[in-house]
Gaussian input, Z-matrix of N, CA and C with variables (Angstrom, degrees):
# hf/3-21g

backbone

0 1
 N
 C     1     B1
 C     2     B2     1     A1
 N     3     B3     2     A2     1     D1
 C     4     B4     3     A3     2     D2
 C     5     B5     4     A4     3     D3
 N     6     B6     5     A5     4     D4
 C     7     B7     6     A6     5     D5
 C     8     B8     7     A7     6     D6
 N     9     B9     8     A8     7     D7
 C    10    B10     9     A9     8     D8
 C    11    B11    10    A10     9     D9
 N    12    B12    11    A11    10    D10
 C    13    B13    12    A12    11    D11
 C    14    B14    13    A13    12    D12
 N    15    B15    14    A14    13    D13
 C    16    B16    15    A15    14    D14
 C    17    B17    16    A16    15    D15
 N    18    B18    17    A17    16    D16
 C    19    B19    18    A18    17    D17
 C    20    B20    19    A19    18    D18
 N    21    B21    20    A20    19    D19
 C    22    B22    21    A21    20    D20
 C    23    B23    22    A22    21    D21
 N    24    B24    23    A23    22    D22
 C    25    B25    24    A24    23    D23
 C    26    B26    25    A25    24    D24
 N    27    B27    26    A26    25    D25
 C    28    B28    27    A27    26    D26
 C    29    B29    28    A28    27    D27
 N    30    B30    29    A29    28    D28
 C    31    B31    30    A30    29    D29
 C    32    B32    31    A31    30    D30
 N    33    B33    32    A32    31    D31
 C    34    B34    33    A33    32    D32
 C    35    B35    34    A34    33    D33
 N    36    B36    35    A35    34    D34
 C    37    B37    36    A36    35    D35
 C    38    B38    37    A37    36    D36
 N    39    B39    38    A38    37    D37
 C    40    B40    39    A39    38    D38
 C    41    B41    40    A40    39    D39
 N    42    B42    41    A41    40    D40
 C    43    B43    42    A42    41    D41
 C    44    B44    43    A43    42    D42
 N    45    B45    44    A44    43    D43
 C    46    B46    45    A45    44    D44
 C    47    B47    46    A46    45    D45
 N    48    B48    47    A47    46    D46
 C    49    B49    48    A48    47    D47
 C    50    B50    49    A49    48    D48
 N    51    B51    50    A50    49    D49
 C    52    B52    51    A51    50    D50
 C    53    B53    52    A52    51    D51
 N    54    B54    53    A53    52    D52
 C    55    B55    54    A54    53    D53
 C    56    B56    55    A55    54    D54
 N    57    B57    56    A56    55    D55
 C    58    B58    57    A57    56    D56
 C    59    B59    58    A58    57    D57
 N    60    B60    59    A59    58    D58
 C    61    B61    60    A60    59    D59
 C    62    B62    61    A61    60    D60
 N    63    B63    62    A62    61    D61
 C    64    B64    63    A63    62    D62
 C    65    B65    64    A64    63    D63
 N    66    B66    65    A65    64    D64
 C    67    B67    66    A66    65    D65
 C    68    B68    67    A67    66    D66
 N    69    B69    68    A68    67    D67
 C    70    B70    69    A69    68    D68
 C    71    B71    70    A70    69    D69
 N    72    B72    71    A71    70    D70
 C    73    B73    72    A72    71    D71
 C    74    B74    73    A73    72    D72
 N    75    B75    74    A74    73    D73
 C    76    B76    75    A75    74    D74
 C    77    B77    76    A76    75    D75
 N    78    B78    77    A77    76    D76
 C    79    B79    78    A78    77    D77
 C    80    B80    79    A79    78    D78
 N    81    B81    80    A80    79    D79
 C    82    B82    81    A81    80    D80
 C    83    B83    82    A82    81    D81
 N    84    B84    83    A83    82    D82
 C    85    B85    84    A84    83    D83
 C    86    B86    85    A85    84    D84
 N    87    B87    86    A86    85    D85
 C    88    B88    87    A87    86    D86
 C    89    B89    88    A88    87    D87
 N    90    B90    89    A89    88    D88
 C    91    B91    90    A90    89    D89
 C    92    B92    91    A91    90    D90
 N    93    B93    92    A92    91    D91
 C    94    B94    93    A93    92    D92
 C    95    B95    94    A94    93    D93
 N    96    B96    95    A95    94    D94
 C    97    B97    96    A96    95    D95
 C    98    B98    97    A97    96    D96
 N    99    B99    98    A98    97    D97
 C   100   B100    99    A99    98    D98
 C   101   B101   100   A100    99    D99
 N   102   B102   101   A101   100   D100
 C   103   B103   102   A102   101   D101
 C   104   B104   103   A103   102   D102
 N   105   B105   104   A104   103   D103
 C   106   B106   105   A105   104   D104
 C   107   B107   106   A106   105   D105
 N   108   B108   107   A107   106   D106
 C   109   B109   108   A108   107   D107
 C   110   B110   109   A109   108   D108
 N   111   B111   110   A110   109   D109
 C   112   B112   111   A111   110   D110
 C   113   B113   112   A112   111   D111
 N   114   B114   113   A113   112   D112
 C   115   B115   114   A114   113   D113
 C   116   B116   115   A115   114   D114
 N   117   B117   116   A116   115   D115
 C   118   B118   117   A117   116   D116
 C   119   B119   118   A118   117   D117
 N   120   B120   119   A119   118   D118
 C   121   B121   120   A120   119   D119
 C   122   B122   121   A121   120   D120
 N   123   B123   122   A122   121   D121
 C   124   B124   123   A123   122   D122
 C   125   B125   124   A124   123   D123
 N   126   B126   125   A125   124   D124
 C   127   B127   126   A126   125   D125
 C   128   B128   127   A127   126   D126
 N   129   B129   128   A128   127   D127
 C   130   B130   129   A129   128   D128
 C   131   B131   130   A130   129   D129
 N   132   B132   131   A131   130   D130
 C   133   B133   132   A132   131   D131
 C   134   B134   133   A133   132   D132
 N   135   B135   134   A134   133   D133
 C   136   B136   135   A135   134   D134
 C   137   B137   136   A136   135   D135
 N   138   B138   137   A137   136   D136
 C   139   B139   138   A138   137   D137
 C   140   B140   139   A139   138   D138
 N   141   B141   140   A140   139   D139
 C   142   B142   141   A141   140   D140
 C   143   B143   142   A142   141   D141
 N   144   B144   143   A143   142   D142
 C   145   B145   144   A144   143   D143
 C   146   B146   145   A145   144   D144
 N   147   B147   146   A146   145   D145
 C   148   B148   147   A147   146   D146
 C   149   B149   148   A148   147   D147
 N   150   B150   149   A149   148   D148
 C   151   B151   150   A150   149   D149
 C   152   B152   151   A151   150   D150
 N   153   B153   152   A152   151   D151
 C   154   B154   153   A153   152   D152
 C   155   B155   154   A154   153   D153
 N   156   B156   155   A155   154   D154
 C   157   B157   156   A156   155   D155
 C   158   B158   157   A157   156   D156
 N   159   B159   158   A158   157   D157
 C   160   B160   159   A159   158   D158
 C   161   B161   160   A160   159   D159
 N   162   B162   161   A161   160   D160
 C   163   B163   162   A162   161   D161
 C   164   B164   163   A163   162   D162
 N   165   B165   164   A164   163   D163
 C   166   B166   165   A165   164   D164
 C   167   B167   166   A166   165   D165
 N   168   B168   167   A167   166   D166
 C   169   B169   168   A168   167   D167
 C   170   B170   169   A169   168   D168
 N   171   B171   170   A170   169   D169
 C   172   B172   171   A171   170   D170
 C   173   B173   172   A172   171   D171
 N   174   B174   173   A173   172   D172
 C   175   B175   174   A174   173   D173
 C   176   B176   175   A175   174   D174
 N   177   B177   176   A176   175   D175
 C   178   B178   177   A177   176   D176
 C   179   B179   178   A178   177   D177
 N   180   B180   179   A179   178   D178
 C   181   B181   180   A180   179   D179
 C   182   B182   181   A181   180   D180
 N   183   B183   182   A182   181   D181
 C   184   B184   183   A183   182   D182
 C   185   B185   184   A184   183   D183
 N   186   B186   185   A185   184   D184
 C   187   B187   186   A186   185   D185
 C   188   B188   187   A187   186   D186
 N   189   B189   188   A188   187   D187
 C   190   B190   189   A189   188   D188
 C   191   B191   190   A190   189   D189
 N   192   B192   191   A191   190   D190
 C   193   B193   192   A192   191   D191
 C   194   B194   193   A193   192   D192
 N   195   B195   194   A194   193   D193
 C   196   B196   195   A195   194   D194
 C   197   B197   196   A196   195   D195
 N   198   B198   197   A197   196   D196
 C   199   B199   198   A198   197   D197
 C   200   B200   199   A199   198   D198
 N   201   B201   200   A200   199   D199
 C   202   B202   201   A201   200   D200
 C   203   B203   202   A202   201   D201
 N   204   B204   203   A203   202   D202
 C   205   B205   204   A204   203   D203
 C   206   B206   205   A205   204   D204
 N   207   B207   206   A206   205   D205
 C   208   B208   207   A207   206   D206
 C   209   B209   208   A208   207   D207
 N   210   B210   209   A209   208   D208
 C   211   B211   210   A210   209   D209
 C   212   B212   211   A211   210   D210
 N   213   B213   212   A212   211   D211
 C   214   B214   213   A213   212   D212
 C   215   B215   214   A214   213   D213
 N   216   B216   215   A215   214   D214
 C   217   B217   216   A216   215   D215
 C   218   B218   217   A217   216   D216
 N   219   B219   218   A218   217   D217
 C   220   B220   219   A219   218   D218
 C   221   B221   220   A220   219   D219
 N   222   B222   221   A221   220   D220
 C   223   B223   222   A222   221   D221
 C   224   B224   223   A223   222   D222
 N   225   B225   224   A224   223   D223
 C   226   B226   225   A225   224   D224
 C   227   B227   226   A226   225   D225
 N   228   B228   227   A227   226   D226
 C   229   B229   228   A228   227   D227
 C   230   B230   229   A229   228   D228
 N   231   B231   230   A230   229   D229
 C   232   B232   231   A231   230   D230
 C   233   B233   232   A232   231   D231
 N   234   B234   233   A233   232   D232
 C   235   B235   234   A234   233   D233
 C   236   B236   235   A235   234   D234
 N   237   B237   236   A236   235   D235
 C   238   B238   237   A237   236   D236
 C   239   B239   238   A238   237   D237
 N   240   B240   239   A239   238   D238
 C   241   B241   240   A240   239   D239
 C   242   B242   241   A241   240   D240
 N   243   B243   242   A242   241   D241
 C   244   B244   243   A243   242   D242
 C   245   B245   244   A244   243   D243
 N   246   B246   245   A245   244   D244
 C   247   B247   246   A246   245   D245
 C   248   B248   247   A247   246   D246
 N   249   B249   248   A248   247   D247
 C   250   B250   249   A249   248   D248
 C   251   B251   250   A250   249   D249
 N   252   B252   251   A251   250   D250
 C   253   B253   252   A252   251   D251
 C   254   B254   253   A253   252   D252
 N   255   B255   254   A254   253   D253
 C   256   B256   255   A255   254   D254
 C   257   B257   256   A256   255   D255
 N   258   B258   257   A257   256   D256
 C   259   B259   258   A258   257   D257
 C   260   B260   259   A259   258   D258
 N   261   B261   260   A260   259   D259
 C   262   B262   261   A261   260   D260
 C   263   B263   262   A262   261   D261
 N   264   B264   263   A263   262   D262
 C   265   B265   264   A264   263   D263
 C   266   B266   265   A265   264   D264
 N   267   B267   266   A266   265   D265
 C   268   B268   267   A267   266   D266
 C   269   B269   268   A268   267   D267
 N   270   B270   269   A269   268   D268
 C   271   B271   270   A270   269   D269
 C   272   B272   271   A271   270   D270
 N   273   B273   272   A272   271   D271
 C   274   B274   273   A273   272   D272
 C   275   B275   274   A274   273   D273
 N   276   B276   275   A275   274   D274
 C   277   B277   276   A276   275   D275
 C   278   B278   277   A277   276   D276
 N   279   B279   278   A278   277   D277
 C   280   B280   279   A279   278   D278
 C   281   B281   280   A280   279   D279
 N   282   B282   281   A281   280   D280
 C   283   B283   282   A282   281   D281
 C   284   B284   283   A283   282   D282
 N   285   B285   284   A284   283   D283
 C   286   B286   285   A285   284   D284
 C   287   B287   286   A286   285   D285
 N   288   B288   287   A287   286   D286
 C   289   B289   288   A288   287   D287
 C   290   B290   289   A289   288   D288
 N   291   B291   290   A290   289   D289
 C   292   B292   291   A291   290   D290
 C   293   B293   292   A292   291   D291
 N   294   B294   293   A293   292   D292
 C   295   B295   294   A294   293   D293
 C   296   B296   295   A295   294   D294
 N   297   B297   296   A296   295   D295
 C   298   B298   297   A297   296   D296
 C   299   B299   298   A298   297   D297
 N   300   B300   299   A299   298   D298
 C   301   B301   300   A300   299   D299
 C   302   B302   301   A301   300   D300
 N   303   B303   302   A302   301   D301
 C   304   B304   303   A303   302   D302
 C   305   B305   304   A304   303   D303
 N   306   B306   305   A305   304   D304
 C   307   B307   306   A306   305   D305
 C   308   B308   307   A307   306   D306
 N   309   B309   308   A308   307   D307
 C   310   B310   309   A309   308   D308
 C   311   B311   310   A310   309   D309
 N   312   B312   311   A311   310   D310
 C   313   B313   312   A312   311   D311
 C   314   B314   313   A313   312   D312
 N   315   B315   314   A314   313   D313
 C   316   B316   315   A315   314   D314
 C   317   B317   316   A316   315   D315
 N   318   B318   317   A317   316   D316
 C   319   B319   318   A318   317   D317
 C   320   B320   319   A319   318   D318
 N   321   B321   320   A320   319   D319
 C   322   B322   321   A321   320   D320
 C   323   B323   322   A322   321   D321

   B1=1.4556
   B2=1.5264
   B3=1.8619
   B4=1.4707
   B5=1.2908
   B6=1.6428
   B7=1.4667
   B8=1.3483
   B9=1.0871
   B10=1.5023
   B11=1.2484
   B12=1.2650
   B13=1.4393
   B14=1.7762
   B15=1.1986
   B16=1.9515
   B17=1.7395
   B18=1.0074
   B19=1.2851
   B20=1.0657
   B21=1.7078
   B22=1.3065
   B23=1.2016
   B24=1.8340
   B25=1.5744
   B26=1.6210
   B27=1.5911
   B28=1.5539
   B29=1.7445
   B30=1.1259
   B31=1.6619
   B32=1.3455
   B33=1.7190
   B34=1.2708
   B35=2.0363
   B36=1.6903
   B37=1.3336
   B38=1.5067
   B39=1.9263
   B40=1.2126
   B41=0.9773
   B42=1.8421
   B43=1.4568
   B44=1.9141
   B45=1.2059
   B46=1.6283
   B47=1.1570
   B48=1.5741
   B49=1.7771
   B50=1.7201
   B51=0.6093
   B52=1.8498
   B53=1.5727
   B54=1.9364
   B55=1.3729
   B56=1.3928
   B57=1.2363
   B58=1.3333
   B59=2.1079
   B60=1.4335
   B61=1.9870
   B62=1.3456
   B63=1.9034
   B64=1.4914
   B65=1.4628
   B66=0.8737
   B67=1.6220
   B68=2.2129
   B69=1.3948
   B70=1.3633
   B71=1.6310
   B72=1.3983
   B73=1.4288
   B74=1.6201
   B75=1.2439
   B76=1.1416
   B77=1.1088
   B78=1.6709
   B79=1.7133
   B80=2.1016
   B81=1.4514
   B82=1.5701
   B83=1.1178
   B84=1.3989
   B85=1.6621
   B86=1.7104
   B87=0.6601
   B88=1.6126
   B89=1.5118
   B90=1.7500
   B91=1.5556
   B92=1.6644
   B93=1.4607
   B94=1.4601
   B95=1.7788
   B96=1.1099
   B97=1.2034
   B98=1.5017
   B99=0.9050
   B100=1.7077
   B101=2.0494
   B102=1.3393
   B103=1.4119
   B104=1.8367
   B105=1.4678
   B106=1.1674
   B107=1.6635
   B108=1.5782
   B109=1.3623
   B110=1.6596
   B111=1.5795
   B112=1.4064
   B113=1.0442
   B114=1.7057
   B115=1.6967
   B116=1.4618
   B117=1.5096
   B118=1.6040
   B119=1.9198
   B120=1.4621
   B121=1.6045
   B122=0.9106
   B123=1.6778
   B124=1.4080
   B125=1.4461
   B126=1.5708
   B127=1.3132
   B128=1.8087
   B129=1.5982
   B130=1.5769
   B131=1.0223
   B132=1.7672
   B133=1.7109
   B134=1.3059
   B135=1.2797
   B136=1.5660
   B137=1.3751
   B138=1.7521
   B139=1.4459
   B140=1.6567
   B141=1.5274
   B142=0.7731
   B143=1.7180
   B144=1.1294
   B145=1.8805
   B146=0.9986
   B147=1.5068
   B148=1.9990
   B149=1.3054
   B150=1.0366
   B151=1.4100
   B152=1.6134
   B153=1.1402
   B154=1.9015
   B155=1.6854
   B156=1.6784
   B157=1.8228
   B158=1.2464
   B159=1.2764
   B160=1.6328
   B161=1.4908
   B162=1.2250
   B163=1.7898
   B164=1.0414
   B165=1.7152
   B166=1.5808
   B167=1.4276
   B168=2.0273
   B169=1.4954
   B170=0.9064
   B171=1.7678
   B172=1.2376
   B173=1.7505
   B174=1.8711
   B175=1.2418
   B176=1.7958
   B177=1.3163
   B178=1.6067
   B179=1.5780
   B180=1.2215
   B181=2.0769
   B182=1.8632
   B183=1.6084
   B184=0.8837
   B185=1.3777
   B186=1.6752
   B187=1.8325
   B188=1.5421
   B189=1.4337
   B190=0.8762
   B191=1.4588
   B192=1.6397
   B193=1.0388
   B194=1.7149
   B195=1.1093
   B196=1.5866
   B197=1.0781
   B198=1.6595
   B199=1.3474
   B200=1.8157
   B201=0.8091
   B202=1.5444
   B203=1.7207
   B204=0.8755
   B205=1.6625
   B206=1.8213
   B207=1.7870
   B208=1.5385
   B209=2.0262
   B210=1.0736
   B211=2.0415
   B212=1.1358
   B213=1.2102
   B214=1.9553
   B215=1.8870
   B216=1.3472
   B217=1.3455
   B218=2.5656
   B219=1.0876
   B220=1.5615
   B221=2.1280
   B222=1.1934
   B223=1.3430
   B224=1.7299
   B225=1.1053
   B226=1.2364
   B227=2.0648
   B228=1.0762
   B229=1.3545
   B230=1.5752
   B231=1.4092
   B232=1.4343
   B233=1.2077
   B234=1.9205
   B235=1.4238
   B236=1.2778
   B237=1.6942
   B238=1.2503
   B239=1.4073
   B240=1.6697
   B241=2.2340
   B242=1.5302
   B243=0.9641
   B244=1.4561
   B245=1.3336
   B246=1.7530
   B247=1.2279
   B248=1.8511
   B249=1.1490
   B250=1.2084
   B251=2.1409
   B252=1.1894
   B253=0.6982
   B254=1.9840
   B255=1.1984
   B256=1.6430
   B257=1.8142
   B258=1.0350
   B259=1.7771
   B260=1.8990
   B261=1.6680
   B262=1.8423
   B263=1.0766
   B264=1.7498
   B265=0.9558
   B266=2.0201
   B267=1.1448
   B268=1.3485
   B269=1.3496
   B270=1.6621
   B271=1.6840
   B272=1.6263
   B273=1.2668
   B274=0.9069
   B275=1.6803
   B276=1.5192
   B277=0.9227
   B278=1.7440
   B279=1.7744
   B280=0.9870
   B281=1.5020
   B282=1.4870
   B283=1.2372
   B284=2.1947
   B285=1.4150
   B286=1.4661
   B287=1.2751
   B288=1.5052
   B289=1.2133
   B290=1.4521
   B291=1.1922
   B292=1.5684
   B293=1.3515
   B294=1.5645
   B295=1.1511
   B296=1.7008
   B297=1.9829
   B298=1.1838
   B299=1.6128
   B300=1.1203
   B301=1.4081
   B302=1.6168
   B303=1.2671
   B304=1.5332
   B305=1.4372
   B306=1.4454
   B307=2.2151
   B308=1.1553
   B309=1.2363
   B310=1.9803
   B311=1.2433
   B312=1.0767
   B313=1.8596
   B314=1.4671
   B315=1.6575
   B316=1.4881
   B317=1.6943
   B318=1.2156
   B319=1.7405
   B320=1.8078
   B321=1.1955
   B322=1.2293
   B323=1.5776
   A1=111.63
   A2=111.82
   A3=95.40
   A4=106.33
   A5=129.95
   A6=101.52
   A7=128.83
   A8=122.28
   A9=100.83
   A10=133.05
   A11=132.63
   A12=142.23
   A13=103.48
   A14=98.61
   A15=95.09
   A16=70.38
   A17=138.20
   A18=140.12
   A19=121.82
   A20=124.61
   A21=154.99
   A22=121.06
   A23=98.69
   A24=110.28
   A25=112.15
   A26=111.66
   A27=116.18
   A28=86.40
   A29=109.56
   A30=104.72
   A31=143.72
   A32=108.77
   A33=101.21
   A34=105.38
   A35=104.18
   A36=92.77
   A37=138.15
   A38=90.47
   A39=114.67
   A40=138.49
   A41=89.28
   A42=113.59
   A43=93.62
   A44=99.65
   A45=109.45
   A46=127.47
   A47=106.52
   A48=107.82
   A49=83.46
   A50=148.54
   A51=141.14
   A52=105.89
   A53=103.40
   A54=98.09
   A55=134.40
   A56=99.41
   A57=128.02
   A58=113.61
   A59=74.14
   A60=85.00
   A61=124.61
   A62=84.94
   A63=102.55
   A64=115.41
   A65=129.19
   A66=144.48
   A67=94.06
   A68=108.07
   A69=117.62
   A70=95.43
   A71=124.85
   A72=108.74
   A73=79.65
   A74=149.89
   A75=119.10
   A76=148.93
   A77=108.42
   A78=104.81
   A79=90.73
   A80=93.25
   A81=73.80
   A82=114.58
   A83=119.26
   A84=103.85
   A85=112.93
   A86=123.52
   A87=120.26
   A88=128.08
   A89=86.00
   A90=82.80
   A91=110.99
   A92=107.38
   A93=105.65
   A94=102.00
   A95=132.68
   A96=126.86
   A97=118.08
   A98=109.62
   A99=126.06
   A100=90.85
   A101=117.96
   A102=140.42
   A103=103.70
   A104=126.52
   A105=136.58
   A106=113.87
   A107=113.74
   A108=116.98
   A109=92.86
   A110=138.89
   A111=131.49
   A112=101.25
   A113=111.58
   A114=99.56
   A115=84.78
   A116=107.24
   A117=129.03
   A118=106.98
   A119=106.82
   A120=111.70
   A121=139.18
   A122=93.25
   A123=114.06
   A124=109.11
   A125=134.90
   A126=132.61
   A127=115.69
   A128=103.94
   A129=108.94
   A130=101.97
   A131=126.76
   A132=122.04
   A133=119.31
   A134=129.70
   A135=134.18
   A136=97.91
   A137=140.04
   A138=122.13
   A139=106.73
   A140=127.08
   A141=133.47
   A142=127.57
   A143=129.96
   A144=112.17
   A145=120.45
   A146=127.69
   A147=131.71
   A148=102.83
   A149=121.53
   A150=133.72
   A151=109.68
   A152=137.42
   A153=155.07
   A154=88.05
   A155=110.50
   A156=90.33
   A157=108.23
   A158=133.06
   A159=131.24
   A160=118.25
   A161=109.10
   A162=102.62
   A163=120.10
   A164=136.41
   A165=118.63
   A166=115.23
   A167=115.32
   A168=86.27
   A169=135.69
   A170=114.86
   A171=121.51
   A172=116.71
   A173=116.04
   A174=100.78
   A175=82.08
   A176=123.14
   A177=112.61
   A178=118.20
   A179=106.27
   A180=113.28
   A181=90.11
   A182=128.29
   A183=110.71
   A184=149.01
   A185=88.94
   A186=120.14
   A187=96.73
   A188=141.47
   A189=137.57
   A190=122.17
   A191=113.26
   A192=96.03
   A193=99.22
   A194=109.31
   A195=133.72
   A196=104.05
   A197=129.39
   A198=129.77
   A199=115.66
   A200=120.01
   A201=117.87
   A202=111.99
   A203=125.57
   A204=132.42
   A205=70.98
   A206=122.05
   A207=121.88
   A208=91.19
   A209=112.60
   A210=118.68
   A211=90.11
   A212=124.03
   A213=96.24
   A214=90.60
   A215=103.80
   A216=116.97
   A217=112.87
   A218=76.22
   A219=88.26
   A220=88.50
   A221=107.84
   A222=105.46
   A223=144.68
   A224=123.90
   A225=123.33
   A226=112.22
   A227=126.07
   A228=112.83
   A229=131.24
   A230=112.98
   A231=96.36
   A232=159.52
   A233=88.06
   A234=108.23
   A235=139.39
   A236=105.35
   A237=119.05
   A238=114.66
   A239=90.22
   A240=91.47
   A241=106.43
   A242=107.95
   A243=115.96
   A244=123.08
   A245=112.81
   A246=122.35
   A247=108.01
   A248=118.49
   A249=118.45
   A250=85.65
   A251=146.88
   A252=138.04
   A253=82.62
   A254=121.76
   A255=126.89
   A256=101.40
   A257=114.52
   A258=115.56
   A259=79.81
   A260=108.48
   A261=114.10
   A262=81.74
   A263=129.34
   A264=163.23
   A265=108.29
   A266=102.56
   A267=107.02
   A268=116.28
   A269=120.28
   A270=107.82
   A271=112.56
   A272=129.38
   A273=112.97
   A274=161.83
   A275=97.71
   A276=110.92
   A277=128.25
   A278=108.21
   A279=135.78
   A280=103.31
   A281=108.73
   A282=126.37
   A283=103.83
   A284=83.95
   A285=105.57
   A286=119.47
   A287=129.91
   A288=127.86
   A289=125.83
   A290=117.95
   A291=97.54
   A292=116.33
   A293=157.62
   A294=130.27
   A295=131.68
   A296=97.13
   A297=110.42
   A298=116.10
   A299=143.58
   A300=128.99
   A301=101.87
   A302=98.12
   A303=107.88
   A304=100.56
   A305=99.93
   A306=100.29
   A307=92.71
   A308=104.42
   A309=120.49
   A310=104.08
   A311=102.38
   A312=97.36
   A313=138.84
   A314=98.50
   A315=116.05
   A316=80.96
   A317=140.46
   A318=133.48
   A319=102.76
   A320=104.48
   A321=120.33
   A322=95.20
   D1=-31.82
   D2=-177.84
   D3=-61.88
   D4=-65.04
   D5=-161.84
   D6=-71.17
   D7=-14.29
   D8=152.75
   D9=-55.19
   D10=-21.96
   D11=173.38
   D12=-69.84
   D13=-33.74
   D14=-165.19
   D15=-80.43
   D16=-94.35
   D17=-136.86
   D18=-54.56
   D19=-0.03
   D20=137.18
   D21=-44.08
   D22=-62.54
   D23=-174.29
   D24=-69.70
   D25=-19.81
   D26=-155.63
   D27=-89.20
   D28=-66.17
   D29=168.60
   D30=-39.03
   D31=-25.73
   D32=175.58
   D33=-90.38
   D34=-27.67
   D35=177.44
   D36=-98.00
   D37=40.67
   D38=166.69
   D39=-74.31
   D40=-31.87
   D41=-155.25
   D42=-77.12
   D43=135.50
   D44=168.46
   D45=-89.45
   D46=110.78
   D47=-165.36
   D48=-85.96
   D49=-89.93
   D50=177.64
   D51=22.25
   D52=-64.56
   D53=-178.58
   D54=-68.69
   D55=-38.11
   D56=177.74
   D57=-46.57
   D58=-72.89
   D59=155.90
   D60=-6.97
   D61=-84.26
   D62=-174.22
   D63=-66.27
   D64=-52.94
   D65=172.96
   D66=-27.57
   D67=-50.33
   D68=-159.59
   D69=-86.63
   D70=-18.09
   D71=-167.32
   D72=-110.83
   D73=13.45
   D74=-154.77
   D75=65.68
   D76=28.58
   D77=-154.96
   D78=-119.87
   D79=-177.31
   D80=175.05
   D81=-107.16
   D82=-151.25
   D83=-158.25
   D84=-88.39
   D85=153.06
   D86=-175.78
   D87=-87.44
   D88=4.83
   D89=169.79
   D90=-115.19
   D91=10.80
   D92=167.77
   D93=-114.06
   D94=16.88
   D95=178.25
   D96=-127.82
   D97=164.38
   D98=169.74
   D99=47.62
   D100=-137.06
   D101=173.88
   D102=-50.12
   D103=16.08
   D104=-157.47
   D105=8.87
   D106=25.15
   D107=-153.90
   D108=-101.60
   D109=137.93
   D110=179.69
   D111=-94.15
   D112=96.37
   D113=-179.92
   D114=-152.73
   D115=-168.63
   D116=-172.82
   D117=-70.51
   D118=-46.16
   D119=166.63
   D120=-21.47
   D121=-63.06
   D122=-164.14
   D123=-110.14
   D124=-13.80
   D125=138.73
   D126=-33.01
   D127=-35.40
   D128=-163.78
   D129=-85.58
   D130=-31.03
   D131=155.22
   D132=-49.71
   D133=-70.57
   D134=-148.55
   D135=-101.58
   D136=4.79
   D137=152.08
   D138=-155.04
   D139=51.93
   D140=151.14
   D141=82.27
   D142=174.72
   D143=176.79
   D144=-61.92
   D145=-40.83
   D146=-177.25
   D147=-49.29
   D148=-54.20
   D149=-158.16
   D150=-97.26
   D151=-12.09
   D152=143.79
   D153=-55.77
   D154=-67.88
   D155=-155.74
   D156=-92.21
   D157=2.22
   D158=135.92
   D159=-42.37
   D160=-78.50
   D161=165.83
   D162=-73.83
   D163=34.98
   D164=129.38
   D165=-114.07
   D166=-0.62
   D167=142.87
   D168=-75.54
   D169=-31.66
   D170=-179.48
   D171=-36.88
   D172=-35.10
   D173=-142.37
   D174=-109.11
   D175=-16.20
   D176=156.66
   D177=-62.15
   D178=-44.98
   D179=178.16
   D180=-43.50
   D181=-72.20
   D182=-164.61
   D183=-69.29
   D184=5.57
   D185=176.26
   D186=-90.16
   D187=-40.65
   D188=179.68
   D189=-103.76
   D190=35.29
   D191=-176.26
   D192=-134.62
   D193=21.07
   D194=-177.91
   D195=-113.54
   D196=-63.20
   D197=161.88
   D198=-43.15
   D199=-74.60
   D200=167.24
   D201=-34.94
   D202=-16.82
   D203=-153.24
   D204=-99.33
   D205=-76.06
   D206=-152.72
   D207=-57.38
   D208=-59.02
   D209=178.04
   D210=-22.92
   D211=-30.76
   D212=-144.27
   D213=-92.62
   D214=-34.82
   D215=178.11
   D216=-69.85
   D217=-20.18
   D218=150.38
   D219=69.97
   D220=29.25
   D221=148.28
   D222=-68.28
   D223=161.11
   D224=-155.59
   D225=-78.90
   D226=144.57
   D227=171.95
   D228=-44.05
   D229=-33.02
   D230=147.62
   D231=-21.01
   D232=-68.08
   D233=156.18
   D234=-38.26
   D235=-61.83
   D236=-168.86
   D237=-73.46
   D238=-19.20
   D239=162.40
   D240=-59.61
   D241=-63.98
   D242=-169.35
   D243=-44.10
   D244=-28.59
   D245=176.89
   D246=-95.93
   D247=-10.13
   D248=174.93
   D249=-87.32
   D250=-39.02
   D251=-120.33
   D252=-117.06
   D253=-21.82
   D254=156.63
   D255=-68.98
   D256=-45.16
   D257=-155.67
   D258=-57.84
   D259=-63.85
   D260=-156.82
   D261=-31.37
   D262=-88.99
   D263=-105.46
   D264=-88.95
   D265=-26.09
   D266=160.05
   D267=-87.58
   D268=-23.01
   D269=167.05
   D270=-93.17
   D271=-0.94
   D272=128.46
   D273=-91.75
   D274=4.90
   D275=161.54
   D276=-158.59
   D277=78.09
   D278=-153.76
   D279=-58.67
   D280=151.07
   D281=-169.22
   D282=-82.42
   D283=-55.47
   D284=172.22
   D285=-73.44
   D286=0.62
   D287=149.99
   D288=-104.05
   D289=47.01
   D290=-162.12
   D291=68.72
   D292=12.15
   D293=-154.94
   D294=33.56
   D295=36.55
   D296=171.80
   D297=-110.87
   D298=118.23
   D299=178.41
   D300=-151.09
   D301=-129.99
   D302=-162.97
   D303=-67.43
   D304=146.94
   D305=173.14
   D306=-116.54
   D307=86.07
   D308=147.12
   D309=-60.99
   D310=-69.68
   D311=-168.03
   D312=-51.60
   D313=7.68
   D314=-152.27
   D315=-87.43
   D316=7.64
   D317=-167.70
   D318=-127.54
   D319=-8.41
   D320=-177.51
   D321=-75.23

């Protein structure tokens, strides 16, 4: 059951609410504009706050929506680190993008 749960968590926090956003408001893509970075920031540069705090629920829903997925299956806290710890780790480094997404690490 664990790896299906990570490979759950890594897949759903692939998905890019940034792109998704823009694509839905009409905006362009966020990785050729402003900070070219697909994140909540730079959504809030190139199409404003509605559409910034849309894609940062979007990109918390998909941190918590993998973890809630292993809970429901009534696994141990370990686990559900580990699957919160596929969700980070797929939005930062998306499967469906190239293994391009958010630059957290760029402060590191």
């Amino acid at each position: 059951m664990l790896p299906i749960l990570i490979i759950i968590g890594y897949l759903i926090g692939s998905i890019s609410s940034a792109i998704l956003v823009c694509k839905a408001f009409g905006l362009p893509d966020p990785r050729t504009q402003g900070s070219n970075n697909p994140g909540a920031t730079n959504v809030l540069r190139i199409g404003g706050k509605k559409a910034a705090a849309i894609t940062l629920i979007g990109d918390g829903t998909k941190g918590a929506i993998p973890v809630l997925i292993a809970h429901y299956f009534g696994v141990d806290l370990f686990t559900l680190t580990l699957v919160a710890l596929a969700a980070f780790l797929g939005h930062v480094y998306p499967i469906f993008f190239n293994f391009k997404g958010e630059k957290v690490w760029q402060h590191f």
